[in-house]
C-alpha positions in Angstrom: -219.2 -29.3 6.1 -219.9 -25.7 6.0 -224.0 -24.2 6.2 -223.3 -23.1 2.6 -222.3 -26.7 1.3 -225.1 -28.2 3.0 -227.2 -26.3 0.9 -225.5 -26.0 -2.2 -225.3 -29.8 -2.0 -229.3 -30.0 -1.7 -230.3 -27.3 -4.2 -228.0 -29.3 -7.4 -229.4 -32.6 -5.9 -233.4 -31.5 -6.2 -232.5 -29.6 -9.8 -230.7 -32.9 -10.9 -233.4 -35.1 -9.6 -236.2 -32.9 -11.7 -233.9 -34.0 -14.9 -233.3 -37.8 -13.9 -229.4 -37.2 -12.9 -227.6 -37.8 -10.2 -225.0 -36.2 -8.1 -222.2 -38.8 -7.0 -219.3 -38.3 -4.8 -216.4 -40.4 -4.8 -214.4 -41.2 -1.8 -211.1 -40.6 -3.9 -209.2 -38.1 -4.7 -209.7 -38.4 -8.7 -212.6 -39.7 -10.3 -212.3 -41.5 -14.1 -213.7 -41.1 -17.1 -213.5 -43.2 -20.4 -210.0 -41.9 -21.2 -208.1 -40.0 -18.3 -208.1 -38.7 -14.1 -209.9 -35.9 -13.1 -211.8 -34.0 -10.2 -214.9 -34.5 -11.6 -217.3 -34.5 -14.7 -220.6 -34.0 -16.1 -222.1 -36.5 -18.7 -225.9 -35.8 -18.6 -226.7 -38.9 -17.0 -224.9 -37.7 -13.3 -222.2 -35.3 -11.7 -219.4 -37.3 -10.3 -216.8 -35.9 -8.1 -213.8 -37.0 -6.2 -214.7 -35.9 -2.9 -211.0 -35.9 -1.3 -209.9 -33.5 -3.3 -209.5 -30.7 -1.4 -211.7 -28.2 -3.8 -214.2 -30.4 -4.1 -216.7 -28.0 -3.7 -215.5 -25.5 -6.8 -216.1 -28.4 -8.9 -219.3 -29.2 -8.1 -219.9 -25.5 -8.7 -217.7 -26.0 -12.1 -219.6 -29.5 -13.1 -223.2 -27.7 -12.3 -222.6 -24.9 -14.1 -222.0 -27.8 -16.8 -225.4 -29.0 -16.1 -226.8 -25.3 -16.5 -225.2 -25.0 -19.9 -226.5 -28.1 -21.2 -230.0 -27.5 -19.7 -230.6 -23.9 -21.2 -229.2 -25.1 -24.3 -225.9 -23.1 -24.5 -224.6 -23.1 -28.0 -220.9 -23.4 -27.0 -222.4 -26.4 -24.8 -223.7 -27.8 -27.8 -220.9 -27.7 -29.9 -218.3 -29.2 -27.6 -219.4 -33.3 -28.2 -218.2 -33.5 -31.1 -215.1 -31.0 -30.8 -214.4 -33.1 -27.5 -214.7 -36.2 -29.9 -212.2 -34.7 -31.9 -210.0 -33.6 -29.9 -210.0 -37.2 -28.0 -209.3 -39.0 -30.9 -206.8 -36.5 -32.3 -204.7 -36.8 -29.1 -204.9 -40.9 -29.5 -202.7 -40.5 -32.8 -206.2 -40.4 -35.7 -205.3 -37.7 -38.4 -207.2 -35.0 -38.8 -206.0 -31.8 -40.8 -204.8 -28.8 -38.7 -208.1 -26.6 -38.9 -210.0 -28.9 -37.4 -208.2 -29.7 -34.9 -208.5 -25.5 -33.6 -211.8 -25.5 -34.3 -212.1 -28.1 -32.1 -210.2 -26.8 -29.4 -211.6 -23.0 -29.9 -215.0 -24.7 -29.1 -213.9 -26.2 -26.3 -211.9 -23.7 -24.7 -215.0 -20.9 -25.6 -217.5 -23.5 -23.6 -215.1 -23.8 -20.7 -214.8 -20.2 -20.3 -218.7 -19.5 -20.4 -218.6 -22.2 -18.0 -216.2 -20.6 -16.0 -217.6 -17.4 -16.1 -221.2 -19.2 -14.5 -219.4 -21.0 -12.6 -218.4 -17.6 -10.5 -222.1 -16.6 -10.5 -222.9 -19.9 -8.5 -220.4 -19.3 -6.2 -221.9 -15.8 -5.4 -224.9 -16.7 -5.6 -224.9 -19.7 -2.9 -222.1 -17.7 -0.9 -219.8 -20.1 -1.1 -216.4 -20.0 0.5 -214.5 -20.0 -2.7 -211.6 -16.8 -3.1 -213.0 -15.7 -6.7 -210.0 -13.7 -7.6 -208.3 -16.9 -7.0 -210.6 -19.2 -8.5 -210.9 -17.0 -12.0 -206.6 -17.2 -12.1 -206.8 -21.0 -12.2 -210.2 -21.0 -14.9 -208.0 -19.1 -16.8 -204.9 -21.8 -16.1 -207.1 -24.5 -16.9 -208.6 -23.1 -20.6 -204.7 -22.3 -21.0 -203.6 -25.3 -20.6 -206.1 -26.5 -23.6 -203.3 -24.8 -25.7 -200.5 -26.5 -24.7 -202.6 -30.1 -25.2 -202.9 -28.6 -28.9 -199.6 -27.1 -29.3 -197.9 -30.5 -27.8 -200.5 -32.7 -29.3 -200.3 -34.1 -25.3 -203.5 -34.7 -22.7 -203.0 -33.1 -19.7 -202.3 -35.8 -17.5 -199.4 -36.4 -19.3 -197.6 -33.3 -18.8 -194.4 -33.2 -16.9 -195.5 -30.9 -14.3 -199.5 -30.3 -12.9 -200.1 -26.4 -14.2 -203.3 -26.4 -11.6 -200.9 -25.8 -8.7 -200.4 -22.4 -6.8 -197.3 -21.4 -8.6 -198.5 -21.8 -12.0 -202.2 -20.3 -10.8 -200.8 -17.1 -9.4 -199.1 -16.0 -12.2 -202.4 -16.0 -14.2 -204.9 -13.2 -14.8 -207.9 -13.1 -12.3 -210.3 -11.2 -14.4 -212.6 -13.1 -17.2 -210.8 -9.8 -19.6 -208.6 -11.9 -20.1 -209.5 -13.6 -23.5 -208.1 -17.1 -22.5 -210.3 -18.9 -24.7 -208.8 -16.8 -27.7 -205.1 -15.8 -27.3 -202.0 -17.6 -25.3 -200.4 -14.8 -24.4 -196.3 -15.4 -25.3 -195.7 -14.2 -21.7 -198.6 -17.3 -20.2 -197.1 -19.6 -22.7 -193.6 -19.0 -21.4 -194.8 -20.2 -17.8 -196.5 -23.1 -18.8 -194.0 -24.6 -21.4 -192.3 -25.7 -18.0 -195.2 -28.4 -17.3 -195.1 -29.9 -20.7 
């Protein structure tokens, strides 16, 4: 483990601590929620993160910045429980009419991309050996991808194909201009139809 790890590791552990949550890692490559897979999560009671997967470290970065939203009271933060809710339920087959379902997804995909977005300021900031350009092409992939789940009414790890891989990754924007949260380009679309 890399200087920069070491103490990236010890700085989220002493905030968490001050706030009564933890910082797990799992010896696995995915860690699991209530419903699906995944690298790792935030739920205001710990940070969990598969600690095999090979950028582990970018999503400790990703599920801090979590933790930073939800401790300086983020509005986008606060909005996504119950659009997550939502969205959860909506994908297990409940009813809900079509403009709440966007609204839902909207809220989620706006608190992604602020978390994104600090998410790159914690990688500067502990000088993390994380390629930004890089890591901003697959944020903007992964708040994508939250319109294909509501264009295809389909979680993400049921898709066909993983999108987070390198093909799909390089072929998205590496700038936050890029108003992922708000528009699916037809051109981004296009590319990612082939995971669904």
């Amino acid at each position: 483990m890399k200087a920069a790890e070491k103490q990236f590791i010890k700085a989220v552990k002493a905030e968490l601590k001050e706030y009564g949550i933890r910082l797990v890692f799992s010896r696995s490559n995915f860690v699991k929620t209530s419903d699906m897979r995944c690298f790792g999560f935030f739920d205001e009671e710990q940070i969990r993160v598969a600690k095999n997967n090979p950028k582990w470290i970018e999503v400790l970065a990703h599920e801090y910045s979590h933790f930073i939203q939800w401790i300086t009271n983020s509005k986008l933060y606060g909005k996504s429980d119950k659009a997550a809710t939502i969205i959860e339920r909506w994908l297990h087959g409940k009813k809900y009419d079509t403009r709440t379902v966007h609204r839902a997804f909207d809220a989620i995909r706006a608190m992604e991309r602020e978390c994104e977005m600090i998410t790159v300021e914690v990688i500067k900031e502990y000088g993390l050996d994380v390629d930004i350009e890089r890591y901003k092409q697959e944020a903007n992939c992964y708040i994508y991808i939250h319109h294909l789940m509501e264009l295809h009414r389909k979680k993400l790890d049921h898709f066909k194909k993983d999108p987070l891989v390198p093909y799909y990754i390089r072929k998205m924007p590496s700038s936050f201009r890029a108003t992922s949260h708000q528009t699916f380009p037809k051109k981004v679309e296009a590319i990612l139809e082939r995971c669904v």
